[in-house]
N, C-alpha and C positions, 0 to 999 in steps of 0.2 A: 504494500500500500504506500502510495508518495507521502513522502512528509507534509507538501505542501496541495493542497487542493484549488482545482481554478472553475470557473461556469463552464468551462468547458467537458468537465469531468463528467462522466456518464456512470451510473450503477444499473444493474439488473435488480429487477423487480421479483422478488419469489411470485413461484405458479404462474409466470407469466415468461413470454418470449422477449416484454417492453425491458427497455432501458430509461431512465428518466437524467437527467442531469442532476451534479449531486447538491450544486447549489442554486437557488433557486433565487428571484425577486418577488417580496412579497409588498399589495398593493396598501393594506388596511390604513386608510385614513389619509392617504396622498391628496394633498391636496389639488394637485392638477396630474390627475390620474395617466392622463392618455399621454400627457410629455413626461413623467416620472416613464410609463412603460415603453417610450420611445426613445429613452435616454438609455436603459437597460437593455435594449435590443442592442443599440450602437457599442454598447459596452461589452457585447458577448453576451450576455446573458439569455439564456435558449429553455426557462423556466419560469414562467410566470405564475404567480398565487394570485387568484382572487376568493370572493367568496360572496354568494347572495346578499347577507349582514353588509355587508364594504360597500352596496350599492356603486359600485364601480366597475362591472361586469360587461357592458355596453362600452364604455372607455378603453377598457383591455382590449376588447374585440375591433375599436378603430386604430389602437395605434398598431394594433396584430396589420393588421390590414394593410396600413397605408405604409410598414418597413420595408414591404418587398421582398420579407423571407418566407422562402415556403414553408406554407404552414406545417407540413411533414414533421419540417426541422425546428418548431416550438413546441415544447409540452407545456399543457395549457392544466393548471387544478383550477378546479374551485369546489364549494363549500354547500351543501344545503342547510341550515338552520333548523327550522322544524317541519313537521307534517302540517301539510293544508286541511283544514276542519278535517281533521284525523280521517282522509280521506285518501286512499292508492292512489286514485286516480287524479283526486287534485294536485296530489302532490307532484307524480310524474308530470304535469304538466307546467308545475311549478320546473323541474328540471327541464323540462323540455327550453320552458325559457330562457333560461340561464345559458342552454348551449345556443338559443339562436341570439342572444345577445352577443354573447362573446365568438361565435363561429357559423356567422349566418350558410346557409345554402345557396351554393350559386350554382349557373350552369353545367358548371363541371365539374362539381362534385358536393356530396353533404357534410355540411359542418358538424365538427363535435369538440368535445373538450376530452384530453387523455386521462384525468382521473377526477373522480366525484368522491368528496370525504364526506362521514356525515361529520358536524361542526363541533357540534354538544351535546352531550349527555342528558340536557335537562329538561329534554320533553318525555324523559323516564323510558321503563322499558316498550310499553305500547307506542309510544310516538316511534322509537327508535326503529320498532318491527315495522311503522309505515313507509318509514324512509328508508329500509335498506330493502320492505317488496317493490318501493318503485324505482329504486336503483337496480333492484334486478330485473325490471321490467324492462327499461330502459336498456340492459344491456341486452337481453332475449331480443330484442329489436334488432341489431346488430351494431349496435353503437360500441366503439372497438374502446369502451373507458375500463380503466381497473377502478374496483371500488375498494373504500379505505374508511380508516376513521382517525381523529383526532385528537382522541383522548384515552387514556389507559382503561378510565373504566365504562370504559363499552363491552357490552353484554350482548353478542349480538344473538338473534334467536335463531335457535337451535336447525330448525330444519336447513337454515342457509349456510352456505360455506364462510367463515371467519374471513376479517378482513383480509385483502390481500397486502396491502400497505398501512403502515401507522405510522401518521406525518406526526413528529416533533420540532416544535419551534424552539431556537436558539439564537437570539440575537445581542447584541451588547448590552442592553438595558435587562435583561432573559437571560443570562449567560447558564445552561444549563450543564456544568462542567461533570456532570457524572457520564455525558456524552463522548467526551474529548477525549 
């Protein structure tokens, strides 16, 4: 493993063939969302975080857009929150949004986003079963995202297969050094 890590650095993803890059730019709370993720492109960076909460998902998906990398070559996350009036189907729709915000459909081909986490644990464990059947719904569609979650104590229900990624935050103000 190198001593030093750069955005360029790719890991493999258990149960999966994806690779993600192993650092990432995360958007929450930018103020000028679309030129913070148009500076991070110019900068190397080939990982963008957003998240439904960040209402900045529509932002990511322009400045995605208007770099001129192919989108192949960005892994895109973002976040669902909670289940919509504790409904599969609201919900998936809720994701549905989230990818045409951030990776519309055009001509020549259908948008998507590479990994969907759920965010928080605190719509308990019913809320959790609604959002991880419409992330499987979602995927059963053939939307090529790995699903993941965000926090340790996720419980996800039993008939579904366990997350396949578990995103930890680490940043300077965060320094989570049992990481390192």
């Amino acid at each position: 493993m190198p001593s030093k890590y750069s955005v360029q650095d790719r890991v493999p993803l258990p149960g999966s063939n994806a690779t993600m890059p192993r650092i990432g730019y995360g958007v929450y709370r930018s103020a000028d969302c679309k030129k913070a993720v148009s500076n991070a492109l110019l900068a190397g960076y080939r990982h963008i975080d957003t998240a439904q909460f960040y209402r900045n998902e529509a932002a990511v998906g322009e400045a995605i857009k208007e770099a001129g990398i192919p989108r192949e070559d960005i892994y895109i996350v973002t976040k669902i929150q909670y289940p919509v009036e504790n409904s599969i189907e609201k919900t998936l729709e809720s994701i549905r949004e989230s990818v045409k915000r951030i990776d519309p459909d055009d001509e020549n081909r259908k948008g998507y986003v590479d990994l969907f986490l759920v965010h928080t644990p605190t719509s308990g464990r019913s809320g959790r079963e609604i959002l991880w059947a419409a992330l499987e719904l979602l995927k059963q569609e053939g939307e090529p995202l790995i699903l993941g979650s965000t926090t340790s104590k996720y419980d996800p229900p039993s008939p579904s297969p366990a997350p396949t990624f578990h995103f930890t935050f680490m940043g300077p103000i965060l320094a989570n050094t049992n990481l390192l």
